[in-house]
BABATOR-829370 format. One line per field, with one value per residue: x, y, z of N, C-alpha, C in turn; residue in three letters; residue number from 1. Coordinates in Angstrom, 2 decimals, always signed. Atoms other than C-alpha are relative to their C-alpha. Layout:
# residues N
n.c1 = [X:...] $
n.c2 = [Y:...] $
n.c3 = [Z:...] $
ca.c1 = [X:...] $
ca.c2 = [Y:...] $
ca.c3 = [Z:...] $
c.c1 = [X:...] $
c.c2 = [Y:...] $
c.c3 = [Z:...] $
rest = [ALA:...] $
nr = [NUM:...] $
# end
This chain:
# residues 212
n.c1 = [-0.14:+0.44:-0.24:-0.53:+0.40:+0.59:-0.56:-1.21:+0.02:-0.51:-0.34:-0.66:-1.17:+0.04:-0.74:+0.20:-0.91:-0.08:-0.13:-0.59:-1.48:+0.31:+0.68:-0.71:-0.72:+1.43:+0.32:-1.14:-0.29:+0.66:-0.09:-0.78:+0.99:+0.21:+1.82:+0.54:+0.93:-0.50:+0.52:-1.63:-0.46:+0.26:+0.74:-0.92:-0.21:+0.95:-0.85:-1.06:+0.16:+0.47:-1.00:-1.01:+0.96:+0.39:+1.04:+1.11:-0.20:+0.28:+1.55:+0.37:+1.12:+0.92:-0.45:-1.66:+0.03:-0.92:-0.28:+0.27:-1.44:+0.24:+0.82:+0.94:+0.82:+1.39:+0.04:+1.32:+0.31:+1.05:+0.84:+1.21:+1.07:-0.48:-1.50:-0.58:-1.44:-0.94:-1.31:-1.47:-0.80:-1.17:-0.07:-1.39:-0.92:+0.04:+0.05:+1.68:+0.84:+0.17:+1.58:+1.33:+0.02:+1.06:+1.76:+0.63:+0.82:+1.09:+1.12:+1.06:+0.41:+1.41:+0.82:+0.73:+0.23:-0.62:-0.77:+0.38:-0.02:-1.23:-0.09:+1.09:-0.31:-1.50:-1.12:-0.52:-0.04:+0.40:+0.40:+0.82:-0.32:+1.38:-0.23:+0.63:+1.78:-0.02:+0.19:-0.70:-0.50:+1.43:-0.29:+0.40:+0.08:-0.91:-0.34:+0.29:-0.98:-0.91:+0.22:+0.33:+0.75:+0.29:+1.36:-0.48:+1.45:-0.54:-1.21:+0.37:-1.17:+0.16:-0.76:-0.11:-1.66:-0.85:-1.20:+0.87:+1.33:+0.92:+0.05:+1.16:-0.68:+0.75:+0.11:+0.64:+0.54:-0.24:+0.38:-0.49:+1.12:-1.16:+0.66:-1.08:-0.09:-1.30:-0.55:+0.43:-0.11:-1.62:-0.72:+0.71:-0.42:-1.61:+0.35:+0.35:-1.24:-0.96:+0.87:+0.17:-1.27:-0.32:+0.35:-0.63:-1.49:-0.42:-1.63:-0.38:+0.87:-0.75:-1.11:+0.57:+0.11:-1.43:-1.30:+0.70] $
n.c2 = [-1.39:-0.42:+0.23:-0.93:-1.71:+0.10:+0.97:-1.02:-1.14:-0.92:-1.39:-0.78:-1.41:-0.52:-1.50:-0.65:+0.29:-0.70:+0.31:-0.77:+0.09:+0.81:-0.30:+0.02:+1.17:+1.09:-0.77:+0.06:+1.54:+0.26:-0.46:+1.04:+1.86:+1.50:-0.03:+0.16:-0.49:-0.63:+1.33:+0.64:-0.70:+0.34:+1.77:+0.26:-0.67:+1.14:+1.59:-0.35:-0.21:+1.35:+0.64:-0.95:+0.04:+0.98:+0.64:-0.01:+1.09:+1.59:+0.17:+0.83:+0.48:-0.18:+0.60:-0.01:-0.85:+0.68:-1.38:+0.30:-0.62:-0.66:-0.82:-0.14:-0.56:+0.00:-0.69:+0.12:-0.61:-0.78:+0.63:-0.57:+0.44:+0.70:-0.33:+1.04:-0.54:+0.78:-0.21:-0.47:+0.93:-0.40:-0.69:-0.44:-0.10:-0.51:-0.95:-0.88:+0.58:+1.41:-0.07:-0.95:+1.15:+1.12:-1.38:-0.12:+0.96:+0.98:-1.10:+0.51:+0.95:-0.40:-0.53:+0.80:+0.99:+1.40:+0.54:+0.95:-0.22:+0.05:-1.55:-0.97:+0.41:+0.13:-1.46:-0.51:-1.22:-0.49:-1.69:-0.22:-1.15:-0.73:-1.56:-0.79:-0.32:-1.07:-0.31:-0.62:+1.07:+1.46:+1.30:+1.25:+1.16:+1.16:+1.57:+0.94:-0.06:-1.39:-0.86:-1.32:-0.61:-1.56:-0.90:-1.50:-0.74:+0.03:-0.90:-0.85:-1.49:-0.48:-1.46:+0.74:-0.47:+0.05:-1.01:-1.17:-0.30:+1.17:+0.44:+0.65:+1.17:+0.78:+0.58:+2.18:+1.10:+1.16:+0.90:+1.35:+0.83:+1.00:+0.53:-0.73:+1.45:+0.67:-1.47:-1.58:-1.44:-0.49:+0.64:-0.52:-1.50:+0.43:+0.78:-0.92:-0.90:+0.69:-0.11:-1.71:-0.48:+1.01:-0.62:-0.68:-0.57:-0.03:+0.24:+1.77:+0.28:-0.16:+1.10:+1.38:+0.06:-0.55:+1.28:+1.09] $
n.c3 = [-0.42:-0.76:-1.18:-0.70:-0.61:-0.93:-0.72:-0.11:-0.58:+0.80:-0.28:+1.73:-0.33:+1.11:+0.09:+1.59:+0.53:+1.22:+1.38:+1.08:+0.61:+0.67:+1.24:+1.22:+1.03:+0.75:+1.61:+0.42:+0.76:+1.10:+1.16:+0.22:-0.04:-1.11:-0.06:-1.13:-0.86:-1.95:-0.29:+0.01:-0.26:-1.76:-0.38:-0.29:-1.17:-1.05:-0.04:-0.60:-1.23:-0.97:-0.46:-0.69:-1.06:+0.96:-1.00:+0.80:+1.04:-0.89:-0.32:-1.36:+0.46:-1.48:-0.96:-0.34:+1.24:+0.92:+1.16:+1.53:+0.70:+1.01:+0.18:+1.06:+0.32:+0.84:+0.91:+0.18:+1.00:-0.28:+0.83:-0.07:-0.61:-1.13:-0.21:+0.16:-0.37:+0.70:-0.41:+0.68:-1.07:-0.01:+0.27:-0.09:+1.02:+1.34:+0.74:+0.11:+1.00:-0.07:-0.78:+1.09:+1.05:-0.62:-0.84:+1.25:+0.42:-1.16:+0.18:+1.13:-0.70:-0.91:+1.23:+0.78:-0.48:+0.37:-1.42:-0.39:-1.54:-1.05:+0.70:-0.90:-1.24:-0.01:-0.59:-1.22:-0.15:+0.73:-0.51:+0.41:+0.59:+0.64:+0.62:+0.76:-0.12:-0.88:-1.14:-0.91:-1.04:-0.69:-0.95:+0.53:-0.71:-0.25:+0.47:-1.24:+0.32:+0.27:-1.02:+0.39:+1.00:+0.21:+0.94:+0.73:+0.17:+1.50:+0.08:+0.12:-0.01:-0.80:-0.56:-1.49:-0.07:+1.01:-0.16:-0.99:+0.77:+0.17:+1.25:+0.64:+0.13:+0.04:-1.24:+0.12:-1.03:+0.40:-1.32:-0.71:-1.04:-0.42:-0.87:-1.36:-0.97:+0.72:-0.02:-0.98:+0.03:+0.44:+1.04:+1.07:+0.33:+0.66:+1.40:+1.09:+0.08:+0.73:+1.50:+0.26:+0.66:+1.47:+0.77:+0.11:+0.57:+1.12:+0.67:-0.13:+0.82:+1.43:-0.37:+0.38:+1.08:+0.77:-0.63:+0.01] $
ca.c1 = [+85.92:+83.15:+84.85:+87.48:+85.96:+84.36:+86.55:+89.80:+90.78:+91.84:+93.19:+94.19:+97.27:+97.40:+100.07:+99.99:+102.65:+104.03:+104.28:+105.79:+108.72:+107.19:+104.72:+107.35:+109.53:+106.28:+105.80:+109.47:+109.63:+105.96:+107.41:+110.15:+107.65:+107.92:+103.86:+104.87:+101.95:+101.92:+100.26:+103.76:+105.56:+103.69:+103.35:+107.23:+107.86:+105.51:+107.40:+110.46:+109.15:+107.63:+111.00:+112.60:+109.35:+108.99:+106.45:+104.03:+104.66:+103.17:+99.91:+98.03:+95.39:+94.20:+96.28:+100.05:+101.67:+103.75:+106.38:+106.28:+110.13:+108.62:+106.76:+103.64:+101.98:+97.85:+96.87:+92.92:+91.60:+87.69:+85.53:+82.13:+80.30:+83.04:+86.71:+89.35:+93.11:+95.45:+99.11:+102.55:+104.80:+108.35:+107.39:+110.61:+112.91:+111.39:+112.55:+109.98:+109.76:+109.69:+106.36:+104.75:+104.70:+103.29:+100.70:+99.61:+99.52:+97.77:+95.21:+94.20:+93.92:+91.28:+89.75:+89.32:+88.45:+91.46:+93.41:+93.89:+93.58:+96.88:+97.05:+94.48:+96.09:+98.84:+99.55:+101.10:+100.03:+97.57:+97.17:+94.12:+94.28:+91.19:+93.38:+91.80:+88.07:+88.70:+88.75:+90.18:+90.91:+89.03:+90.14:+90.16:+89.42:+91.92:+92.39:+91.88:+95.17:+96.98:+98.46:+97.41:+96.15:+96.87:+94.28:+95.53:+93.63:+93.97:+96.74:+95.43:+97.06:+97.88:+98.92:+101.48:+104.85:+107.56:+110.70:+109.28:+106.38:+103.65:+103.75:+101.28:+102.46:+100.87:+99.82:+98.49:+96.82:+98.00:+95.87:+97.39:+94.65:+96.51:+95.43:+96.66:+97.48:+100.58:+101.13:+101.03:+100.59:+104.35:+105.30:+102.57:+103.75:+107.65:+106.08:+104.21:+107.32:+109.31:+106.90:+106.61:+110.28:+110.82:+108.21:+109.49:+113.16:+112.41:+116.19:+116.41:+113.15:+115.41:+118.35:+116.54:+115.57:+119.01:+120.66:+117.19] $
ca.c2 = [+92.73:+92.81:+90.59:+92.85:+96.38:+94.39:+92.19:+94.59:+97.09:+99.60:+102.89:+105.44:+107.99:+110.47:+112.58:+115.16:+114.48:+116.96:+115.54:+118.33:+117.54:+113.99:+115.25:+117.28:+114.21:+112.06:+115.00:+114.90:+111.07:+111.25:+113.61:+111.14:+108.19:+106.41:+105.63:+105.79:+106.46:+108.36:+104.83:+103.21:+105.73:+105.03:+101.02:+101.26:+103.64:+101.56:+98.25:+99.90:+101.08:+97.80:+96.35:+98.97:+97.98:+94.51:+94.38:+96.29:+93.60:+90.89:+89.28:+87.60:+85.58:+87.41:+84.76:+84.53:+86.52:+86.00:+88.28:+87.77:+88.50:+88.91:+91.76:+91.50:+94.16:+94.24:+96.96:+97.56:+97.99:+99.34:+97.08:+97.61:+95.19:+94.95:+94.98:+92.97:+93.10:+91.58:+91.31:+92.24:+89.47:+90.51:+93.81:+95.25:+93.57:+94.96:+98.21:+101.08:+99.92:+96.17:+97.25:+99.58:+96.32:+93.77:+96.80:+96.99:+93.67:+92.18:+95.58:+94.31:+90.84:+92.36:+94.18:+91.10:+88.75:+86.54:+86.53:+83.45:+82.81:+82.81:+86.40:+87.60:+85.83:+86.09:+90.18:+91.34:+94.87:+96.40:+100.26:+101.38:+104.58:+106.78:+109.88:+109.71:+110.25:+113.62:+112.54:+114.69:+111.87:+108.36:+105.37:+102.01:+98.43:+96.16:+92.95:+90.15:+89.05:+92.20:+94.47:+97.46:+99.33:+102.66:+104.77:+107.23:+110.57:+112.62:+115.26:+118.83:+122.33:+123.59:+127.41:+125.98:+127.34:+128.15:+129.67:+132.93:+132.70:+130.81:+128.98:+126.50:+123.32:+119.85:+117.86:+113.83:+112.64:+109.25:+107.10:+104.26:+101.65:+99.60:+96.77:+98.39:+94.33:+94.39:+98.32:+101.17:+104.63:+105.39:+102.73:+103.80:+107.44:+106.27:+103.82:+106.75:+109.39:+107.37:+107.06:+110.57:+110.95:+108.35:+110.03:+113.07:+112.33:+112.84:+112.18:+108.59:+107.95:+109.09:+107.03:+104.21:+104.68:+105.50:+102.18:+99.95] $
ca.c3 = [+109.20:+111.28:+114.20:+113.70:+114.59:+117.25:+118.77:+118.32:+120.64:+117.78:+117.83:+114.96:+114.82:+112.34:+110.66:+107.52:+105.17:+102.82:+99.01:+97.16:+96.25:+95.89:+93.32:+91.64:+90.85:+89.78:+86.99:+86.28:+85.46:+84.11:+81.29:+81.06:+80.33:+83.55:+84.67:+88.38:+90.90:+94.53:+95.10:+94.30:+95.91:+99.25:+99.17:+98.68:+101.45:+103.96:+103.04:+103.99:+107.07:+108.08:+107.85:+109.86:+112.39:+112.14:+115.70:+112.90:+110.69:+113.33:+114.18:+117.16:+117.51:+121.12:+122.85:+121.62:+118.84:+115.76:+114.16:+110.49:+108.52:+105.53:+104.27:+102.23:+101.29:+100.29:+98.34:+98.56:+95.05:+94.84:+91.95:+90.90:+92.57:+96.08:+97.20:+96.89:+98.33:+96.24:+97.42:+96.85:+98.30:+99.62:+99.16:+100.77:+98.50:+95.55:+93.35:+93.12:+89.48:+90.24:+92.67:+90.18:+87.65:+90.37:+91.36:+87.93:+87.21:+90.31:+89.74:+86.51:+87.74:+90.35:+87.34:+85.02:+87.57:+87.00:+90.43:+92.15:+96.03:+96.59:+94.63:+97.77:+100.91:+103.05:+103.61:+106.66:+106.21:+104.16:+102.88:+101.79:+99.38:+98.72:+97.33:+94.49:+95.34:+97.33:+100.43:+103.45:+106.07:+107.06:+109.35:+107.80:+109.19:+110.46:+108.25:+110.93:+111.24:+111.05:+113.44:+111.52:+108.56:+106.66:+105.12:+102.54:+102.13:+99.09:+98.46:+99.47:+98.73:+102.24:+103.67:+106.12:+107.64:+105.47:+107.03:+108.71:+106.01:+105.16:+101.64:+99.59:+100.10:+99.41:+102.19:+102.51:+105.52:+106.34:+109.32:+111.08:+112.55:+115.03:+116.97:+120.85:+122.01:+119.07:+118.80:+121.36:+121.00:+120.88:+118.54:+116.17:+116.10:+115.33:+112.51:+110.98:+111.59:+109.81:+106.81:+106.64:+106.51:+103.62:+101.87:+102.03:+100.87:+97.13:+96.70:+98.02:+95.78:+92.82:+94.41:+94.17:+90.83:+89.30:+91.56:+90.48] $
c.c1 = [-0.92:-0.06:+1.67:-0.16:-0.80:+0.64:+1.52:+0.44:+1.10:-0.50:+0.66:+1.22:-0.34:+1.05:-0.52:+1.57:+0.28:+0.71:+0.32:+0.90:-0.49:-0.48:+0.69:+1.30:-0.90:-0.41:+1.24:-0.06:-1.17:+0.25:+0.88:-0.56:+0.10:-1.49:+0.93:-0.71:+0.51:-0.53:+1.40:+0.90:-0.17:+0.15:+1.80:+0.93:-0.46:+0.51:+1.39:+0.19:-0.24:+1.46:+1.09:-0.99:-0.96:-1.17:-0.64:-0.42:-0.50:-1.51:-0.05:-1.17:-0.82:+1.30:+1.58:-0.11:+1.31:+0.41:+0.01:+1.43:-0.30:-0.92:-0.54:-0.98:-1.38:-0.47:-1.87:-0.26:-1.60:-0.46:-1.05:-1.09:+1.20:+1.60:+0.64:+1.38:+1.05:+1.61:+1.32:+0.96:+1.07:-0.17:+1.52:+0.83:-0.13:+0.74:-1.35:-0.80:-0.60:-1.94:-0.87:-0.17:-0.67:-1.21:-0.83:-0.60:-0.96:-1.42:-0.85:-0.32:-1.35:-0.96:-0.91:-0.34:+1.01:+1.08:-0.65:-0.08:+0.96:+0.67:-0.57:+0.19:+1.48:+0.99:-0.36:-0.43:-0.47:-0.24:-1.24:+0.07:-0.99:+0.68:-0.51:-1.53:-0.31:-0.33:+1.08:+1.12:-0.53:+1.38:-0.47:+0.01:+1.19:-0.44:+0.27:+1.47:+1.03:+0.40:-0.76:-0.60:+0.28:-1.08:+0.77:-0.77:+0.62:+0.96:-1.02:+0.67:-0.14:+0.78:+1.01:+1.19:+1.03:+0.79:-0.83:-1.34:-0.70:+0.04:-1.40:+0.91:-0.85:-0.13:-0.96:+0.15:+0.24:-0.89:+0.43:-1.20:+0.60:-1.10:+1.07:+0.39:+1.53:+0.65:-0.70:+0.04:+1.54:+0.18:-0.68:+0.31:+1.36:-0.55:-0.23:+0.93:+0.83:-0.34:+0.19:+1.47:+0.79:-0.96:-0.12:+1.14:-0.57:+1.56:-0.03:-0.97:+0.94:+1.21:-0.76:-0.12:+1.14:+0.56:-1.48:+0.13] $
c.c2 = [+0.34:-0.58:+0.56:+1.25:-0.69:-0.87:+0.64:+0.76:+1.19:+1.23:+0.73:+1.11:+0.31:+0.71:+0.54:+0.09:+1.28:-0.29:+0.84:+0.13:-1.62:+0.08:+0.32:-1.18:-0.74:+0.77:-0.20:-1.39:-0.03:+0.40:-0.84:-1.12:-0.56:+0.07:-0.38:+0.43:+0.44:-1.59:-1.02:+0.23:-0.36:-1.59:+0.12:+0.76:-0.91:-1.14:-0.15:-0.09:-1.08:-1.25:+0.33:-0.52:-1.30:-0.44:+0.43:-0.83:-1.11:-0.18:-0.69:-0.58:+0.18:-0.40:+0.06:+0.78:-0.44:+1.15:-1.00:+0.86:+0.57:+1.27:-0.05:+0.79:-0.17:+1.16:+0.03:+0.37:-0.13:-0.89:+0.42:-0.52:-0.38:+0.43:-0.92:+0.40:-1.04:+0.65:-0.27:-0.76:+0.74:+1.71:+1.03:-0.03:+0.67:+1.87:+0.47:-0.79:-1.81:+0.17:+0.60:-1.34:-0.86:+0.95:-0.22:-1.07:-0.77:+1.11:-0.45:-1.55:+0.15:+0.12:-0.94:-1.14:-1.27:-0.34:-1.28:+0.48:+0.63:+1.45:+0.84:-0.14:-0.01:+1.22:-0.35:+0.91:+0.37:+1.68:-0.38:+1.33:+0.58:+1.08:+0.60:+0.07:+1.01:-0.28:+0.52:-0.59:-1.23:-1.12:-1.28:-1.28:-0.71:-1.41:-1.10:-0.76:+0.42:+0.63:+1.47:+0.18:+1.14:+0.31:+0.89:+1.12:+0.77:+1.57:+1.29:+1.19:+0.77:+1.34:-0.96:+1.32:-0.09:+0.49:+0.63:-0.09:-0.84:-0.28:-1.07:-1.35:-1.37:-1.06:-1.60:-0.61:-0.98:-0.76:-1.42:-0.67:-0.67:-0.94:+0.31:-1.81:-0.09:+1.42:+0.85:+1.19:+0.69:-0.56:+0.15:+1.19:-0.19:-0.46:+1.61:+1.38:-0.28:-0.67:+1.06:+0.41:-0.24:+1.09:+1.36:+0.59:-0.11:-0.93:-1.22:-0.18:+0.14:-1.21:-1.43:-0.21:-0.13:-1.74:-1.49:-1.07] $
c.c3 = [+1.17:+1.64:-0.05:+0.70:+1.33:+0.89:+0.63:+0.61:-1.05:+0.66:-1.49:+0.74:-1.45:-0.43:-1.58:-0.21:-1.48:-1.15:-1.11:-0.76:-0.97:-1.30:-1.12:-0.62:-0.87:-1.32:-0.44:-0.94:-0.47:-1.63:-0.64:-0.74:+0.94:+1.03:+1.87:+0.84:+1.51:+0.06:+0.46:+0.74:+1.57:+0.68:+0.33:+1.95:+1.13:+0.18:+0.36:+1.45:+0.66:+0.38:+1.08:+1.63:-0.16:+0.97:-0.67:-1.11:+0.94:+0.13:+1.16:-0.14:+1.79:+0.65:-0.38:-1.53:-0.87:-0.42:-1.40:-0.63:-1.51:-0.15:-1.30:+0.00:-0.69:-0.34:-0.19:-1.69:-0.15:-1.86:+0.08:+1.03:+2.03:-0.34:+0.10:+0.25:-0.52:+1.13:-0.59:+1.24:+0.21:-0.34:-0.06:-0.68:-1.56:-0.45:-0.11:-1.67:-0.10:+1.20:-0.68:-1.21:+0.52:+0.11:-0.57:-0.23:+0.81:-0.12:-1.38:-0.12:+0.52:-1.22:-0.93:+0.23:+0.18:+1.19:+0.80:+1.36:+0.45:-0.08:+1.36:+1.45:-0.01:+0.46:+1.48:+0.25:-0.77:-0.11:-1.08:-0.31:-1.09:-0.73:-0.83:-0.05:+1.09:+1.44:+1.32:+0.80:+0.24:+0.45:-0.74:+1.01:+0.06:-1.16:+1.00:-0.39:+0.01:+1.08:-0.22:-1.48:-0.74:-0.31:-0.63:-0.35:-1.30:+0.28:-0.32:+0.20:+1.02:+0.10:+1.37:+0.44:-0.78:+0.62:+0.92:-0.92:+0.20:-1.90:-0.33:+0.00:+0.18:+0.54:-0.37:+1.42:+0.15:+1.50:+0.10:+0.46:+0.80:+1.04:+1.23:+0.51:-0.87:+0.16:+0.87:-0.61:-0.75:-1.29:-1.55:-0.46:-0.33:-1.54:-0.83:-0.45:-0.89:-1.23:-0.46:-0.51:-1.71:-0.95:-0.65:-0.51:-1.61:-0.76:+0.47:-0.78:-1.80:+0.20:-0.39:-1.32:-1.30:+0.22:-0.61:-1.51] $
rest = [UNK:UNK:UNK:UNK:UNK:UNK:UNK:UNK:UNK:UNK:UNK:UNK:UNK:UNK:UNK:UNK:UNK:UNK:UNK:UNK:UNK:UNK:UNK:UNK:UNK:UNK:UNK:UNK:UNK:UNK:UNK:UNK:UNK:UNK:UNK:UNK:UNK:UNK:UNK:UNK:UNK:UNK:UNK:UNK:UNK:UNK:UNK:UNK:UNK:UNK:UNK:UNK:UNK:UNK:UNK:UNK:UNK:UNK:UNK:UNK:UNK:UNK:UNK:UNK:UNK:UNK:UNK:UNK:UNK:UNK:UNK:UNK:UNK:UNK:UNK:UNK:UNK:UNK:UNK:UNK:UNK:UNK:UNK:UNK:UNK:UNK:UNK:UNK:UNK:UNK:UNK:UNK:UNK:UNK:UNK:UNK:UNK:UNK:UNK:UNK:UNK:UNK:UNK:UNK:UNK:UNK:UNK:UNK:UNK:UNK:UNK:UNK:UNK:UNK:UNK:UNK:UNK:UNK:UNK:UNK:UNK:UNK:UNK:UNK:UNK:UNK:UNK:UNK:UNK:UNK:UNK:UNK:UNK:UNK:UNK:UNK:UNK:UNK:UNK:UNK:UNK:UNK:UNK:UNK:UNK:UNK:UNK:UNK:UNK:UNK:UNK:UNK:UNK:UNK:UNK:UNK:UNK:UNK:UNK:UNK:UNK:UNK:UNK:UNK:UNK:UNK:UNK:UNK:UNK:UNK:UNK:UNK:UNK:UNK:UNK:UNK:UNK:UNK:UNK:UNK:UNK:UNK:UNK:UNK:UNK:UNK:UNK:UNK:UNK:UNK:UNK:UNK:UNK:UNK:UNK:UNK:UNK:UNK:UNK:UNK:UNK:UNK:UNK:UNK:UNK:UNK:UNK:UNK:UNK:UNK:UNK:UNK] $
nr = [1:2:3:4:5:6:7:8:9:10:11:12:13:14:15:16:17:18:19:20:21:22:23:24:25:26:27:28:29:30:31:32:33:34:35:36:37:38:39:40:41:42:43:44:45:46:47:48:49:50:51:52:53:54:55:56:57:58:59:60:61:62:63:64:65:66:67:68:69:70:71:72:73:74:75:76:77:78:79:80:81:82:83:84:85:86:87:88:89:90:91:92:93:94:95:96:97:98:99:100:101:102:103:104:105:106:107:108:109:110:111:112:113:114:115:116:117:118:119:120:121:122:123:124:125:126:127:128:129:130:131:132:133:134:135:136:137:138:139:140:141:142:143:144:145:146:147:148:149:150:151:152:153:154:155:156:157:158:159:160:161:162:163:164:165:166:167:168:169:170:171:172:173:174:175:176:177:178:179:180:181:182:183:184:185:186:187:188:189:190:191:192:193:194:195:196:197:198:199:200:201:202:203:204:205:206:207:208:209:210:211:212] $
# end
């Protein structure tokens, strides 16, 4: 990490994402019994997107660059003594519930020490997702390797535009890190547009669920 922030010519984009609709399905199917997380919700969204944007899906090594067809998601998860990014192979092809099951189980892996290497190498694309430890916004490190990075911030009840009004509606910071040598400016603001949208449709999130 620290000959990426120094070696990297990174850049961040930011958008705010409004999760209200998200949220209210996530209570819907929690009353249901189904344990899925905004966590889930976003890794699948993101693995979508990266297939829709497969130059964010690539790496370089400075000198020449590689796209990468698959998409593997890493997944930061926060231990006592350190961090550790387990990954979610093929992410794309999976079902929301088929990703909330690897999530889980590669998370308690981390937890009880029992992931192998091959459990920890290998993403394309990692998010990193503070939501739940109140934080506003923050910029995460590139994964050496990587073209990029999210950061997730945590879901806060905003006054925004509504129609002619203003309503309460619940908003989620999302930061891009990009290395500028694989992703520009533009192509970073499409990527994250097109997160935002996914995470937004509620109704394809149910679609999925119904057809998974």
């Amino acid at each position: 990490l620290t000959l990426s922030a120094t070696t990297v010519p990174q850049f961040t984009v930011s958008v705010a994402v409004d999760v209200t609709r998200l949220l209210m399905l996530r209570t819907e199917l929690k009353a249901a019994g189904n344990a899925l997380t905004v966590t889930d919700f976003i890794v699948f969204a993101a693995a979508q997107t990266l297939a829709e944007f497969p130059d964010v899906n690539s790496r370089t090594d400075g000198v020449s660059v590689w796209s990468r067809r698959r998409v593997h998601v890493g997944l930061a998860v926060a231990l006592a003594d350190g961090l550790v990014v387990p990954v979610i192979r093929d992410a794309d092809r999976r079902s929301l519930e088929g990703l909330h099951a690897r999530a889980a189980e590669l998370a308690d892996g981390a937890r009880n020490g029992t992931l192998s290497p091959d459990d920890m190498t290998g993403s394309t694309f990692t998010i990193s997702n503070l939501g739940m430890f109140g934080v506003d916004e923050f910029c995460a490190i590139i994964n050496p390797g990587e073209s990029a990075i999210l950061a997730v911030s945590s879901v806060v009840p905003t006054p925004v535009a509504v129609g002619d009004g203003i309503g309460i509606r619940q908003i989620m910071k999302l930061t891009l890190t990009a290395d500028h040598r694989l992703v520009d400016g533009e192509l970073a603001a499409r990527f994250l547009n097109a997160l935002r949208r996914r995470l937004q449709d509620a109704d394809a999130f149910r679609g999925d669920l119904l057809n998974g």
